[in-house]
C-alpha positions as CSV (number, residue, x, y, z in Angstrom):
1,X,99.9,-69.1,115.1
2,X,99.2,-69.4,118.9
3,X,95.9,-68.7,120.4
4,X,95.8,-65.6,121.6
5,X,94.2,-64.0,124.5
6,X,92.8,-61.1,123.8
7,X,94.3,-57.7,124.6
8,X,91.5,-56.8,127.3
9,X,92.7,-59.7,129.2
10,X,96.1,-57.7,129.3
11,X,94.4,-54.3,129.9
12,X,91.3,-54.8,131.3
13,X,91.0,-58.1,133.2
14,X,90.6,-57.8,136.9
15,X,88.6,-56.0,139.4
16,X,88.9,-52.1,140.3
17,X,89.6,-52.1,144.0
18,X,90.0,-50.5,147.3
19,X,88.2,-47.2,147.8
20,X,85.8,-47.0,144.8
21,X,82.7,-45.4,146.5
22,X,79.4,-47.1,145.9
23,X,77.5,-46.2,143.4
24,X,74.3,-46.1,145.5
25,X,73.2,-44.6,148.5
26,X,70.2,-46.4,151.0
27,X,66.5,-45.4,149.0
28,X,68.5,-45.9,146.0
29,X,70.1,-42.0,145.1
30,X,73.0,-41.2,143.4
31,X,76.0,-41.2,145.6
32,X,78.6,-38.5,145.2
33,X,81.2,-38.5,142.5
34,X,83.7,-39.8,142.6
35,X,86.2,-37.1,143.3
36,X,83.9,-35.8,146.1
37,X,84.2,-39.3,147.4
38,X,88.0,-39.4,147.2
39,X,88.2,-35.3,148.7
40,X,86.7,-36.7,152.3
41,X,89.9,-38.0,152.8
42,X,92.7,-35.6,154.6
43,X,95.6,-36.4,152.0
44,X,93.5,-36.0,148.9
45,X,91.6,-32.8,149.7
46,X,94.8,-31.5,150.6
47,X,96.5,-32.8,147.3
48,X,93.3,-30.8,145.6
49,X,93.6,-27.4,147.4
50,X,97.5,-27.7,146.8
51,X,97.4,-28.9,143.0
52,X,93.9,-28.4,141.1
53,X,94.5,-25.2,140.3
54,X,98.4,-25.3,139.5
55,X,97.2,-28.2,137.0
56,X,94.6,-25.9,135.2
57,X,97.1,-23.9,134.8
58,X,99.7,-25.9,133.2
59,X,96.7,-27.2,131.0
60,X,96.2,-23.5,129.8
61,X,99.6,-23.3,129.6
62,X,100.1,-26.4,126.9
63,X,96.6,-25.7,124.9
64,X,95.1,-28.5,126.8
65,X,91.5,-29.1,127.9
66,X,90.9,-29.3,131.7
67,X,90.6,-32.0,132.7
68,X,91.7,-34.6,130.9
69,X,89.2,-37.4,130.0
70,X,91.8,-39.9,129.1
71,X,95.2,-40.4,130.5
72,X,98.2,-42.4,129.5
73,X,101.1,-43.3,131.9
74,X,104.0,-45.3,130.8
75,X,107.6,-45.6,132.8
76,X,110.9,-45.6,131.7
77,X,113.3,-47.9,134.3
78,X,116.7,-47.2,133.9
79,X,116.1,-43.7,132.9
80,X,114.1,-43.2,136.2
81,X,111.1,-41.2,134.1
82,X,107.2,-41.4,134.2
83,X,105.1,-39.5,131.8
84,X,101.1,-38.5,131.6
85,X,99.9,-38.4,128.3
86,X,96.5,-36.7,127.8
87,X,93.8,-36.5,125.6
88,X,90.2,-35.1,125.6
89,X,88.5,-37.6,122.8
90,X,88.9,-40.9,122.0
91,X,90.0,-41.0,118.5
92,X,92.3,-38.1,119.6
93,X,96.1,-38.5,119.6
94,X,97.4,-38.6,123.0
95,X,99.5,-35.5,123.8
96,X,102.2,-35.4,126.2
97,X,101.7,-33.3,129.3
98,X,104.6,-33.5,132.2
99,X,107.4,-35.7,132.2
100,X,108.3,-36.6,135.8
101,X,111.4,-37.9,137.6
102,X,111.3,-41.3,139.7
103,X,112.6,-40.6,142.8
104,X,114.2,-44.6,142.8
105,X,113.6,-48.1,141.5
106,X,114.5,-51.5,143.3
107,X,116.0,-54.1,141.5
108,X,117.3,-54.5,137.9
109,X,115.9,-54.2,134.0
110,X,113.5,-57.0,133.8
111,X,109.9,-58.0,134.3
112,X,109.1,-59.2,138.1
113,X,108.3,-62.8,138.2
114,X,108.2,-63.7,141.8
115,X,107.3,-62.1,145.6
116,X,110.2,-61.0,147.6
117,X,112.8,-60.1,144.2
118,X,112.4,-56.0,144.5
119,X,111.8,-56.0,141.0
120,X,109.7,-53.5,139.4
121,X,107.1,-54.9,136.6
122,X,107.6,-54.4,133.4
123,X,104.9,-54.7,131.1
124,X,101.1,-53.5,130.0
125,X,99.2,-52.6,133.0
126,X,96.1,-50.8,134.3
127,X,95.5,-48.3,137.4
128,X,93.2,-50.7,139.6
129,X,93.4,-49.2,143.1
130,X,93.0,-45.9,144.4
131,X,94.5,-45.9,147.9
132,X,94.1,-42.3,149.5
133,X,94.8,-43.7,153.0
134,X,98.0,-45.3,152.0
135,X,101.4,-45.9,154.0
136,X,103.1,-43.9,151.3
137,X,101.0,-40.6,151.5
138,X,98.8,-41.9,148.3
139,X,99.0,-44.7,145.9
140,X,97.5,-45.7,142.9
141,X,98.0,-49.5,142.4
142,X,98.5,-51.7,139.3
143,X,97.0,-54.4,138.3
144,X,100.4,-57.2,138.6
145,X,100.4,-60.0,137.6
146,X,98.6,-59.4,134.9
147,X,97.2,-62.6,132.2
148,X,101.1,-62.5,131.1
149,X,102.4,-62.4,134.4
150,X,100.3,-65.4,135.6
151,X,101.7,-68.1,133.0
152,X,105.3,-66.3,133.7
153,X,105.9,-65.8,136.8
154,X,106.1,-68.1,140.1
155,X,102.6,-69.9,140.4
156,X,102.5,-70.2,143.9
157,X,104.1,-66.5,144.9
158,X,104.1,-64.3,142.1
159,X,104.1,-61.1,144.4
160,X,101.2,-58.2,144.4
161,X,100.8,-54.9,145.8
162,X,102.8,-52.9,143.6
163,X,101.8,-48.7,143.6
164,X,102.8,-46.1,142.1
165,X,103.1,-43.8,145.5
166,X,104.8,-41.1,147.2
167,X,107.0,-40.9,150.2
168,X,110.1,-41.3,147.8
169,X,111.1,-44.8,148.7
170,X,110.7,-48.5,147.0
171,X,111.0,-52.6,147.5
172,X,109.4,-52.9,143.9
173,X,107.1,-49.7,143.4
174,X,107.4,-46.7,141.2
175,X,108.1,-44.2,144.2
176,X,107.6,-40.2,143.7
177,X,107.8,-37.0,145.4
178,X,104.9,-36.4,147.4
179,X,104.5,-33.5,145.2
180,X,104.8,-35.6,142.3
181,X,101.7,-38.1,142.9
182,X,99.8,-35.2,144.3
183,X,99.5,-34.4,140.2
184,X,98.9,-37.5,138.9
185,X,96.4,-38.6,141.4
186,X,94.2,-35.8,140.8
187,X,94.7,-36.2,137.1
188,X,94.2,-40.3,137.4
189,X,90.7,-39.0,139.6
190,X,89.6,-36.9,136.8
191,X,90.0,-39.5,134.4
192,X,88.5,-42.2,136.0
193,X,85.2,-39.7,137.6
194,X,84.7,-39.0,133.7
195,X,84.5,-42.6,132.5
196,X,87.7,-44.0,132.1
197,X,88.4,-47.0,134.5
198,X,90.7,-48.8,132.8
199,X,93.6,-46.0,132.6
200,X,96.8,-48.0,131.4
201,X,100.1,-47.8,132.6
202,X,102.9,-49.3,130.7
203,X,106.5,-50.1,131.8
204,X,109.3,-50.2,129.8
205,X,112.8,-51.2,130.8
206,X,114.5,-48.2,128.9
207,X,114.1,-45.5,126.7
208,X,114.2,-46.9,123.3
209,X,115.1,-43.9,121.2
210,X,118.3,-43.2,123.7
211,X,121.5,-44.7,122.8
212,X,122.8,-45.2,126.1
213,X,120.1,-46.4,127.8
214,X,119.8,-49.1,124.6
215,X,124.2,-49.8,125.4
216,X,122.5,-50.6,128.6
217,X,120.1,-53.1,128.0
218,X,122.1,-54.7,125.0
219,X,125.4,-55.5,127.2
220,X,122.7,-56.8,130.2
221,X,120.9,-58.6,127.8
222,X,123.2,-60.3,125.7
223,X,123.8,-63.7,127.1
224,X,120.1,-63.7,128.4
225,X,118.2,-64.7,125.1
226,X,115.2,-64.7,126.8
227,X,115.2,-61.0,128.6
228,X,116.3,-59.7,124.8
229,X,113.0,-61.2,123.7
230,X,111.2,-60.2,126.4
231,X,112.3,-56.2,126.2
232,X,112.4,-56.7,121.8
233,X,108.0,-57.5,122.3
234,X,108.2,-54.3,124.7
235,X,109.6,-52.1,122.0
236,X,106.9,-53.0,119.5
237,X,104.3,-51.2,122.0
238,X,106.8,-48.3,122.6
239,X,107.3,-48.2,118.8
240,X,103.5,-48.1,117.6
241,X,102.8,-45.8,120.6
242,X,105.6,-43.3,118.5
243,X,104.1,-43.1,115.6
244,X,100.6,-43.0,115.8
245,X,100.2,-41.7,119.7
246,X,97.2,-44.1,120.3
247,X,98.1,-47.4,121.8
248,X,98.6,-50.5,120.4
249,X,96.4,-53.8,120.5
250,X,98.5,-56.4,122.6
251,X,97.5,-59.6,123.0
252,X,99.5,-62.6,124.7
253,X,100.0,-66.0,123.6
254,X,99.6,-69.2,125.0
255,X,103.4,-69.1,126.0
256,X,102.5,-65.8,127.7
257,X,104.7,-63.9,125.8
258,X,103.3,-60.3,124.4
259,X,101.7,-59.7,120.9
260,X,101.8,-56.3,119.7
261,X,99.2,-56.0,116.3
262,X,100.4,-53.8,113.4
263,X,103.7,-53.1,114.6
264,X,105.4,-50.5,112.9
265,X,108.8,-51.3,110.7
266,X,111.7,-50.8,112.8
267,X,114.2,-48.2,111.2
268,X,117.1,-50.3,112.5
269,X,117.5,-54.2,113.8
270,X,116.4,-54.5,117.3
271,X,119.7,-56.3,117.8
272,X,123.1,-54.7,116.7
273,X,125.8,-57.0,115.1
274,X,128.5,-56.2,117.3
275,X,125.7,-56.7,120.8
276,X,127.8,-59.2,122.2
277,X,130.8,-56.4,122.0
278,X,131.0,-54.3,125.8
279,X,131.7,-51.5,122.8
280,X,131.6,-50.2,119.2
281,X,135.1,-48.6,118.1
282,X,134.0,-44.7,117.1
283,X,136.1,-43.3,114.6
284,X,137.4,-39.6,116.1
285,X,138.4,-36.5,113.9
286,X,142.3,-37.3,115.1
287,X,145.1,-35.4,113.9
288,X,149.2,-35.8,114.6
289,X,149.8,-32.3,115.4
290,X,153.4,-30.9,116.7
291,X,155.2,-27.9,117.5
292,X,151.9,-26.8,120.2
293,X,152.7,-23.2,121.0
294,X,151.9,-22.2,124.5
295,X,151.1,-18.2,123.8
296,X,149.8,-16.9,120.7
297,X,149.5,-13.3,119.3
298,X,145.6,-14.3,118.9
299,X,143.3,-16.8,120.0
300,X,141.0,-19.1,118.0
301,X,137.6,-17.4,117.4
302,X,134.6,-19.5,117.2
303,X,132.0,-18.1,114.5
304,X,130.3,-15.2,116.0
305,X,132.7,-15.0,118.5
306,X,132.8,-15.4,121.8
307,X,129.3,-15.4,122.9
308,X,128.0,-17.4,120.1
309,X,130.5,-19.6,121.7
310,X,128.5,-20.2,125.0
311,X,125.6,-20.3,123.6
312,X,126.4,-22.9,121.6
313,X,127.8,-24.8,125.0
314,X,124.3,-24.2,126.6
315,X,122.6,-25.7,123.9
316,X,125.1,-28.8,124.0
317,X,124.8,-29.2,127.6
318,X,120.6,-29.4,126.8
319,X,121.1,-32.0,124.5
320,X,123.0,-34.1,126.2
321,X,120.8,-34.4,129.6
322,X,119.3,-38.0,127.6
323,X,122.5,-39.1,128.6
324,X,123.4,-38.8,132.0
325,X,124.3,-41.7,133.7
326,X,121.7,-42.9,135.9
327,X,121.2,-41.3,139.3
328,X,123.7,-38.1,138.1
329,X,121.7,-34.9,137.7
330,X,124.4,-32.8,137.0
331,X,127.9,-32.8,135.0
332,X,130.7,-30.2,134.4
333,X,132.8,-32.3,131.9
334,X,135.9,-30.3,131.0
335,X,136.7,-31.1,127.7
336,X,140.2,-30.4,125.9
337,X,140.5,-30.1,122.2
338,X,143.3,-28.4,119.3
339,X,142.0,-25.8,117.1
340,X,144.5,-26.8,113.7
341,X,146.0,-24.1,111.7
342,X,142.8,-24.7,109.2
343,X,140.2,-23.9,112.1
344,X,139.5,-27.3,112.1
345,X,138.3,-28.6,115.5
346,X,139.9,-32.4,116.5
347,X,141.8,-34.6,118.4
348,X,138.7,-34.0,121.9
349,X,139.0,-35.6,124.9
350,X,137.5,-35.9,128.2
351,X,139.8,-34.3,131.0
352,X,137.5,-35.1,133.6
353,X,134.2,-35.0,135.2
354,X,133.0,-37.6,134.0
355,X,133.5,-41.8,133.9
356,X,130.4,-42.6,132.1
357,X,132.2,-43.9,128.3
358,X,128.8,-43.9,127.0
359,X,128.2,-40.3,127.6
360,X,131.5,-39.1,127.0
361,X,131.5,-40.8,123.4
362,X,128.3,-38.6,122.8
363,X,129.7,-35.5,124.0
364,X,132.6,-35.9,122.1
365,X,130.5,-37.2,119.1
366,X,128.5,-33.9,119.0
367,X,131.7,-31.6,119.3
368,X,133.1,-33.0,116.9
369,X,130.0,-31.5,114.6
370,X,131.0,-28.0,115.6
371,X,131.8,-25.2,112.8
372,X,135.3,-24.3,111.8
373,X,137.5,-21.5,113.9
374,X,139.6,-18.8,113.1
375,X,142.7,-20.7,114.0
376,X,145.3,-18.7,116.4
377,X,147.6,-16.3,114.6
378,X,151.5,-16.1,115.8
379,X,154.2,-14.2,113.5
380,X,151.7,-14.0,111.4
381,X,150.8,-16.9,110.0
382,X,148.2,-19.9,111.6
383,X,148.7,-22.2,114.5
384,X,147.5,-25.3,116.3
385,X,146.3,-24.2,119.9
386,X,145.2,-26.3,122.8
387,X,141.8,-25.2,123.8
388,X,140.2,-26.8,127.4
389,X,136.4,-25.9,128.2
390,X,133.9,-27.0,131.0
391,X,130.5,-28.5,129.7
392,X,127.4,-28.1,132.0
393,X,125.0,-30.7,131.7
394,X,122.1,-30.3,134.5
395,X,118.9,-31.8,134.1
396,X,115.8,-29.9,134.0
């Protein structure tokens, strides 16, 4: 086994910068807190008077205690998400609180490893700046390159400066809404004014639990041995993080790749058999079916008839939000499918709406799970009918 550096070196090495108020005033008295500190400036006292109180509420609202004493923020990449996780003790299990959208991200899956590349970091990071005076409305920066980052990336110009921040726009950032880092400044503020000044911010390339996202990363990955490796050592932290809520120990080692301790047994391989495949065949419920009437005496009747029918579509378009193709907020995916003489549902297929083969495998997937109909009576006796319907899909 490698030496290994220790995970504080990961987490914890470096120097909390810009704005951190001193902690004494001439004659030796206590300065002010540090959220009174951070209120004398315009954009955070406005931030406060806009937020605090729409923040306790939310709190209330999810049985949490105001305000959080430890927070957890890790990114997802290519799903374009950012979550605060919160809890009030240490030995507590952190509990998610908001989920937020990233307004954009620069460059491609893949840790940065050099200035001027527009990548965003991926990795184990800490919040190390508080900038309420920044270009972007208000920042909190991260501590790249981190111990890993140093041995890995380009020795002479590794790159810095990289923020999560508002304004909405990126060359290597996590970018939000104005509105957005409004919230987790003041939470990040509370936080750090009750002790906790390393509060850690990990990126992952994807969501690992989300089918498409993983397509993603295994066709981009799979003639780059070392990017699999890289984004496999990620998914140990994601995966202990899933179980147990707390995070993991990670450590790096002399190679600077990340070690994540006690990592939990994956419930499938991290690379899939058929990876070097652009796709896996899926078997479909497929029937030859002739002799399509156009008019029936009576339709096909889903169980519980025809408003069990759309809520069941409401439900499906919920679930399938995961898997909208990056950058698409909404879908109406019209879907055509034959109701057989035996109520059976089969033989879907996308119309249009849309080009995403990923997503439309998974909305045909979960159709395909439906009940059985009443199939469509004609002289008496059962048909095969055509049936076309529009799926919604709109993100929250």
């Amino acid at each position: 086994m490698k030496n290994l550096i220790c995970a504080l070196s990961v987490c914890f090495g470096g120097i909390v910068s810009a704005f951190a108020q001193p902690s004494l005033q001439k004659g030796g008295t206590t300065s002010a807190s540090f959220i009174d500190y951070q209120k004398s400036f315009p954009n955070v006292s406005i931030a406060w008077n806009k937020k605090e109180d729409t923040l306790q509420k939310q709190f209330v609202a999810k049985n949490l205690k105001w305000p959080a004493k430890y927070i957890y923020i890790r990114a997802f990449k290519y799903d374009s998400q950012l979550e605060v996780w919160v809890k009030d003790k240490i030995s507590d299990p952190f509990r998610l609180f908001k989920t937020y959208k990233i307004c954009a991200l620069a460059g491609t899956l893949g840790p940065k490893r050099m200035e001027g590349d527009y990548q965003v970091p991926e990795g184990f990071y800490y919040i190390n700046e508080f900038n309420p005076r920044s270009t972007y409305y208000l920042s909190l920066g991260i501590n790249y390159p981190n111990a890993s980052d140093q041995i890995l990336s380009d020795s002479l110009q590794p790159g810095s400066d990289i923020y999560i921040h508002g304004s909405c726009v990126t060359v290597g950032c996590i970018p939000m809404t104005d509105q957005q880092i409004d919230e987790i400044y003041i939470l990040a503020a509370h936080a750090k004014d009750q002790g906790q000044d390393f509060i850690p911010v990990h990126i992952f390339p994807v969501r690992y639990n989300v089918s498409r996202s993983m397509n993603y990363l295994d066709n981009l990955s799979k003639d780059n041995p070392s990017l699999k490796k890289f984004a496999a050592r990620l998914e140990d932290a994601y995966d202990y993080f899933e179980k147990y809520k707390q995070l993991p120990v990670v450590m790096i080692d002399d190679d600077g790749q990340y070690v994540v301790d006690n990592v939990p047994e994956k419930k499938s391989p991290v690379i899939k058999e058929n990876s070097d495949k652009k796709r896996i065949p899926v078997q479909r419920r497929t029937r030859k079916i002739t002799n399509l009437p156009d008019a029936v005496l009576q339709w096909p009747q889903y169980p519980g008839g025809g408003e069990a029918f759309m809520t069941y579509l409401d439900k499906l378009g919920k679930e399938m939000t995961p898997y909208l193709p990056d950058g698409v907020n909404k879908a109406y995916v019209q879907v055509e499918f034959i109701i057989d003489t035996d109520g059976m549902p089969v033989n879907f297929k996308v119309l249009r709406g849309m080009n995403d083969e990923d997503f439309n495998d998974e909305l045909i997937s979960r159709m395909e799970k439906m009940p059985n109909w009443e199939p469509a009576i004609l002289n008496g006796r059962p048909v095969p009918k055509k049936m076309i319907q529009t799926v919604t899909v709109e993100a929250p």
